[in-house]
N, CA, C and O atoms as CSV, one atom per row, in Angstrom:
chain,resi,resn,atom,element,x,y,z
A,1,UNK,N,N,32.326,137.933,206.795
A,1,UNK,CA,C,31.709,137.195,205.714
A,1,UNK,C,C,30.563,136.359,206.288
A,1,UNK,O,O,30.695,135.506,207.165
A,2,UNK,N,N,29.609,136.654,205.782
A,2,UNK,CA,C,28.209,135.257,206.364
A,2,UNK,C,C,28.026,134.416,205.764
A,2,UNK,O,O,27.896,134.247,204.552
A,3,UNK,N,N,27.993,133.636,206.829
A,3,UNK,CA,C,27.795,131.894,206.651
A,3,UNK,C,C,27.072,131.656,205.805
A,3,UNK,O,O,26.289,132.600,205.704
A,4,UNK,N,N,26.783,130.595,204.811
A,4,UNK,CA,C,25.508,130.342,204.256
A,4,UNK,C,C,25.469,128.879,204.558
A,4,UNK,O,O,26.346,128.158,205.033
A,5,UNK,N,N,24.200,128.595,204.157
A,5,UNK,CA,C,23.225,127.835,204.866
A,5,UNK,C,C,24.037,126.441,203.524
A,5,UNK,O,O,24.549,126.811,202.468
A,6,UNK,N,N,23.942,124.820,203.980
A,6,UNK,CA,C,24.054,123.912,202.801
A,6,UNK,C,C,23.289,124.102,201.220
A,6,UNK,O,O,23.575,123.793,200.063
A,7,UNK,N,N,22.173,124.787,201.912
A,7,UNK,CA,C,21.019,124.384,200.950
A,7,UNK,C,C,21.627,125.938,200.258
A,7,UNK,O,O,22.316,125.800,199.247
A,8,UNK,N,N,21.498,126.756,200.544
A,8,UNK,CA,C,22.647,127.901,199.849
A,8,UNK,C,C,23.498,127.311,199.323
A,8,UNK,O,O,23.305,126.890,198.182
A,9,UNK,N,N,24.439,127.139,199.830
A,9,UNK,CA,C,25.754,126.296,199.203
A,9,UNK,C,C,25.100,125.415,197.893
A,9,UNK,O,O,25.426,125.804,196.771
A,10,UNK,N,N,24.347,124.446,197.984
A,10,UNK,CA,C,23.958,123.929,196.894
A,10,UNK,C,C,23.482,124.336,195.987
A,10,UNK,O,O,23.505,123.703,194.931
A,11,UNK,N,N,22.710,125.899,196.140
A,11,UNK,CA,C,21.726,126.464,195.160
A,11,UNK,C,C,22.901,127.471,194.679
A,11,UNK,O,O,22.712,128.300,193.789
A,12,UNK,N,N,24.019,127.329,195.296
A,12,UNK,CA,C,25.042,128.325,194.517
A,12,UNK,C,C,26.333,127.614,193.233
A,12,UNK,O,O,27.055,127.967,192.301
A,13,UNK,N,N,26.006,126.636,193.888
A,13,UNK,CA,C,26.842,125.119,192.846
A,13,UNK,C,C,26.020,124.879,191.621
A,13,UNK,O,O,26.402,124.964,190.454
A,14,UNK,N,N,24.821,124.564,192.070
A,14,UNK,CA,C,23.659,124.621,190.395
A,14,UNK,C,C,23.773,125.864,189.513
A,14,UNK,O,O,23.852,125.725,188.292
A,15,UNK,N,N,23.784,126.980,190.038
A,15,UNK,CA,C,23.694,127.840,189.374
A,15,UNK,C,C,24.959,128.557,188.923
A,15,UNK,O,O,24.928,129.448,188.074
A,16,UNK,N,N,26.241,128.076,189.607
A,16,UNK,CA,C,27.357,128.092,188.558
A,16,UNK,C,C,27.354,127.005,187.574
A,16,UNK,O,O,27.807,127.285,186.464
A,17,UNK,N,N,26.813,125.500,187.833
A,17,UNK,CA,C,27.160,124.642,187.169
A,17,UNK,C,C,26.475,125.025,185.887
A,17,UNK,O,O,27.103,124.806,184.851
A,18,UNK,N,N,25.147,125.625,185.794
A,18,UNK,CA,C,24.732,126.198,184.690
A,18,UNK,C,C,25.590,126.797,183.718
A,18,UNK,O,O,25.909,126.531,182.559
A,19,UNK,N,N,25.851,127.642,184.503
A,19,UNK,CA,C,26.783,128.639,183.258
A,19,UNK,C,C,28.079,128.204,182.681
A,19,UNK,O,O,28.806,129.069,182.191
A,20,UNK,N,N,28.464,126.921,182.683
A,20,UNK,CA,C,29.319,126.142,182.212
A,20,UNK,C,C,28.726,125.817,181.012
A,20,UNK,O,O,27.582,125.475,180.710
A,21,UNK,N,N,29.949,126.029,180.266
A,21,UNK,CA,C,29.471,125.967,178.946
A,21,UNK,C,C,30.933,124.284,178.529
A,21,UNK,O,O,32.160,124.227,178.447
A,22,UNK,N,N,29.392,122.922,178.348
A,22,UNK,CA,C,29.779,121.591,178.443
A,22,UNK,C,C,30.109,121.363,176.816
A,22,UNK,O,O,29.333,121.570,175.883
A,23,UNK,N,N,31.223,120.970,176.764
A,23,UNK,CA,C,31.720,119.844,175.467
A,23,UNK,C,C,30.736,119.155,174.997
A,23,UNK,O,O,30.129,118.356,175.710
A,24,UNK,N,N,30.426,119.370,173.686
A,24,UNK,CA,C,29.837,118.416,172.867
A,24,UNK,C,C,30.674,116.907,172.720
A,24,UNK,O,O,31.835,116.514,172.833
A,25,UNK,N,N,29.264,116.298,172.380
A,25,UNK,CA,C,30.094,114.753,172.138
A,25,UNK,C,C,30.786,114.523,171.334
A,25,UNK,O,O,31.707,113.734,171.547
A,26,UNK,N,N,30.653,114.997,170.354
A,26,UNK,CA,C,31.701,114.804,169.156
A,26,UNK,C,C,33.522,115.760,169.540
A,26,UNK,O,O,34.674,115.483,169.204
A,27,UNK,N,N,32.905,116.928,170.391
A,27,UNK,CA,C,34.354,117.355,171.183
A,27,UNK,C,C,35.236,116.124,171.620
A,27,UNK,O,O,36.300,115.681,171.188
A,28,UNK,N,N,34.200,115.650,172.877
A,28,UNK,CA,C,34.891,114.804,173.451
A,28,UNK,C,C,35.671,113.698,172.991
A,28,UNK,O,O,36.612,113.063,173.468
A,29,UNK,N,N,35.102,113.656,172.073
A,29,UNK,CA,C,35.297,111.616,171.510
A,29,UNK,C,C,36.586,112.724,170.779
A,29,UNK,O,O,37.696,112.498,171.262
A,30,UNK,N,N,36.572,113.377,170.161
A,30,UNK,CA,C,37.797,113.773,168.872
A,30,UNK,C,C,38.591,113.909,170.111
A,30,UNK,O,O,39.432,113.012,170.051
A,31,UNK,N,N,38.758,114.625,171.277
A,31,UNK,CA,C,39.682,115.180,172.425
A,31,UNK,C,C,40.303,113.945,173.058
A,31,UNK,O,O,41.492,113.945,173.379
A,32,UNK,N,N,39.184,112.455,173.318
A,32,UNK,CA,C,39.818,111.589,174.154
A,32,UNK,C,C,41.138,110.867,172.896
A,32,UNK,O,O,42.335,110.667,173.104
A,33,UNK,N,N,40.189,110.579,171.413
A,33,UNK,CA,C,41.167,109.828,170.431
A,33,UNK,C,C,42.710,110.134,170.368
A,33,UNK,O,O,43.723,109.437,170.307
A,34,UNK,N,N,42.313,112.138,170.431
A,34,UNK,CA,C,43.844,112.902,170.364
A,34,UNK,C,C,44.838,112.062,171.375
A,34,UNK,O,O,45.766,111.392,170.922
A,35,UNK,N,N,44.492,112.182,173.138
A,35,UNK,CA,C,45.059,111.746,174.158
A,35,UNK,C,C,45.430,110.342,173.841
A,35,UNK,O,O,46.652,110.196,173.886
A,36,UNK,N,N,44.701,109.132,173.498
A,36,UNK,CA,C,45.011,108.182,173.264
A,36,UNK,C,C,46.191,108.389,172.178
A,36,UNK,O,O,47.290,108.480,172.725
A,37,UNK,N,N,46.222,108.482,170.825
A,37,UNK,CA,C,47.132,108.706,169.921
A,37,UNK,C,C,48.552,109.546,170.484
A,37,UNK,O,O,49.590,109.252,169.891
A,38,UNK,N,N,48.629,110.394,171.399
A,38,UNK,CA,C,49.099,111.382,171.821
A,38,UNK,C,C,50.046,109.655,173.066
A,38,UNK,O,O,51.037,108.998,172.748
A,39,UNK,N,N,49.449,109.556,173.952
A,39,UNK,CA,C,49.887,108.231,175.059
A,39,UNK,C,C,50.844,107.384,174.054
A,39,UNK,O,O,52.015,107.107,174.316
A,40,UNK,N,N,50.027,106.945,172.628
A,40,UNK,CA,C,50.557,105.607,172.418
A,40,UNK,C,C,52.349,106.492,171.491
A,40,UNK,O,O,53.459,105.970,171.594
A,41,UNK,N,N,52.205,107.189,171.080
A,41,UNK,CA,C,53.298,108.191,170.611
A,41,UNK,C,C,54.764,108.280,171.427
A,41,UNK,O,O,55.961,108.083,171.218
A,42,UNK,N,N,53.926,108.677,172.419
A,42,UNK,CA,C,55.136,108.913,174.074
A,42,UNK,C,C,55.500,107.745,174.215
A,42,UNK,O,O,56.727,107.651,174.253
A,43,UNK,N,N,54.972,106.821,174.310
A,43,UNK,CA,C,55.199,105.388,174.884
A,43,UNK,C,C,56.070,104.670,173.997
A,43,UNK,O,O,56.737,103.824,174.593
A,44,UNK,N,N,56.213,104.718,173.141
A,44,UNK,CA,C,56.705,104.518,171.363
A,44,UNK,C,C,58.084,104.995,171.955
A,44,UNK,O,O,58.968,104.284,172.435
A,45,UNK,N,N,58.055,106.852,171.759
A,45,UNK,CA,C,59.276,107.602,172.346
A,45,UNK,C,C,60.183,107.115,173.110
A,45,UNK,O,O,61.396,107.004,172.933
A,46,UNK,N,N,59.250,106.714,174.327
A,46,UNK,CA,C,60.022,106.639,175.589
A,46,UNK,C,C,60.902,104.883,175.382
A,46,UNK,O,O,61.928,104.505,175.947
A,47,UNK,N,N,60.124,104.202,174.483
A,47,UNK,CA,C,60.189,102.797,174.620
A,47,UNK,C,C,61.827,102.774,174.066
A,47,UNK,O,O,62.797,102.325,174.677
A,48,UNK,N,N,61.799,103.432,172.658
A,48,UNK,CA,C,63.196,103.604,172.009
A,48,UNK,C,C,63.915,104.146,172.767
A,48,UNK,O,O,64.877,103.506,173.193
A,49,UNK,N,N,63.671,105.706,173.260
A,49,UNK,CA,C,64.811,105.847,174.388
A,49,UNK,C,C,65.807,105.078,175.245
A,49,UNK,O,O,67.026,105.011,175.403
A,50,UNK,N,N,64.608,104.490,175.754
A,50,UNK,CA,C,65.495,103.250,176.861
A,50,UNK,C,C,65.939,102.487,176.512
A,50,UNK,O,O,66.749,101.963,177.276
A,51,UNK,N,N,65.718,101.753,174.888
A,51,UNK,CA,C,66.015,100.837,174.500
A,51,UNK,C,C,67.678,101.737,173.893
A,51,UNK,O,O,68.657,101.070,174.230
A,52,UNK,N,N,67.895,102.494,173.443
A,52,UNK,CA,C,68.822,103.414,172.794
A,52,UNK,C,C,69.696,103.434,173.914
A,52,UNK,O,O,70.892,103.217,173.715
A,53,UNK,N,N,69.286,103.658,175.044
A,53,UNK,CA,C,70.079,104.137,176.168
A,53,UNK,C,C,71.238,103.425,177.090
A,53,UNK,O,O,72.340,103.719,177.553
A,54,UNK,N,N,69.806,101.674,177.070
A,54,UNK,CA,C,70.194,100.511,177.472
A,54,UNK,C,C,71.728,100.259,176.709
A,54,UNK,O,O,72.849,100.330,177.213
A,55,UNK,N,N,71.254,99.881,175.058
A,55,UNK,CA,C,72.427,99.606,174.542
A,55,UNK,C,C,73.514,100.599,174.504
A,55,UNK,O,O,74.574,99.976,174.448
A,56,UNK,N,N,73.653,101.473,174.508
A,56,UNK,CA,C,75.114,102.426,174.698
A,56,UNK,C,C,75.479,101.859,176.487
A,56,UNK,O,O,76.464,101.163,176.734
A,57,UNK,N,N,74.751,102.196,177.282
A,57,UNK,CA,C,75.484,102.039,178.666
A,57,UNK,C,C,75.855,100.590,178.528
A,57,UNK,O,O,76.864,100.176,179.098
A,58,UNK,N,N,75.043,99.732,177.749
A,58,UNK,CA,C,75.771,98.019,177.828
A,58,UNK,C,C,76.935,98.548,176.952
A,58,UNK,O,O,77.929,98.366,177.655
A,59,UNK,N,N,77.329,99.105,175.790
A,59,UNK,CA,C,78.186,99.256,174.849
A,59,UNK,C,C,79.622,99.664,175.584
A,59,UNK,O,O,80.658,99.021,175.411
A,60,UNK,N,N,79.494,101.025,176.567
A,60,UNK,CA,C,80.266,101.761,177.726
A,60,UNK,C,C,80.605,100.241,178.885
A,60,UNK,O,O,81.691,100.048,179.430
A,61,UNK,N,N,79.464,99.400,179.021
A,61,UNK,CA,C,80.092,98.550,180.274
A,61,UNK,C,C,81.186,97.501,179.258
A,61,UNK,O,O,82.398,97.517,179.469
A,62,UNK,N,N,80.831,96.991,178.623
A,62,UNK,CA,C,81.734,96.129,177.551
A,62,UNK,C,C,82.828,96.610,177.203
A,62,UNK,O,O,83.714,95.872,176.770
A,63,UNK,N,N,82.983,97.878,177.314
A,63,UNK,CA,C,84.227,98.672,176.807
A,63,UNK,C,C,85.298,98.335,177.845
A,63,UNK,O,O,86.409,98.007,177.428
A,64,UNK,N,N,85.060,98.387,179.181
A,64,UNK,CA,C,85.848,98.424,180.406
A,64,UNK,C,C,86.623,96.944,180.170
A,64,UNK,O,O,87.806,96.778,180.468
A,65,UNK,N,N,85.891,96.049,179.672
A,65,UNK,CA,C,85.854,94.513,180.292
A,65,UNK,C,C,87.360,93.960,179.359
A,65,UNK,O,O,87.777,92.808,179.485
């Protein structure tokens, strides 16, 4: 395989980076809102979980006592 030169290397990075086909802004902004809404959801989830979880294992330790 032959070496190529940096300046190769770089002129081969531009010219893939071209053919990337980039997200519109209005993509993005609708894609980041999803993730945010999507985070605060899980976090919600996860929050009750533990809170659900907490009280039964306190419910199970009280039982012993």
């Amino acid at each position: 395989m032959a070496k190529t030169t940096p300046l190769q290397f770089l002129q081969q990075v531009r010219n893939e980076t071209n053919k990337v086909t980039w997200p519109t802004r209005r993509e993005t902004v609708i894609t980041a809102i999803m993730v945010v809404i999507f985070v605060a959801v899980m976090a919600i989830f996860f929050s009750v979980t533990d809170a659900v979880l907490k009280a039964g294992v306190g419910f199970l330790i009280n039982l012993g006592r």
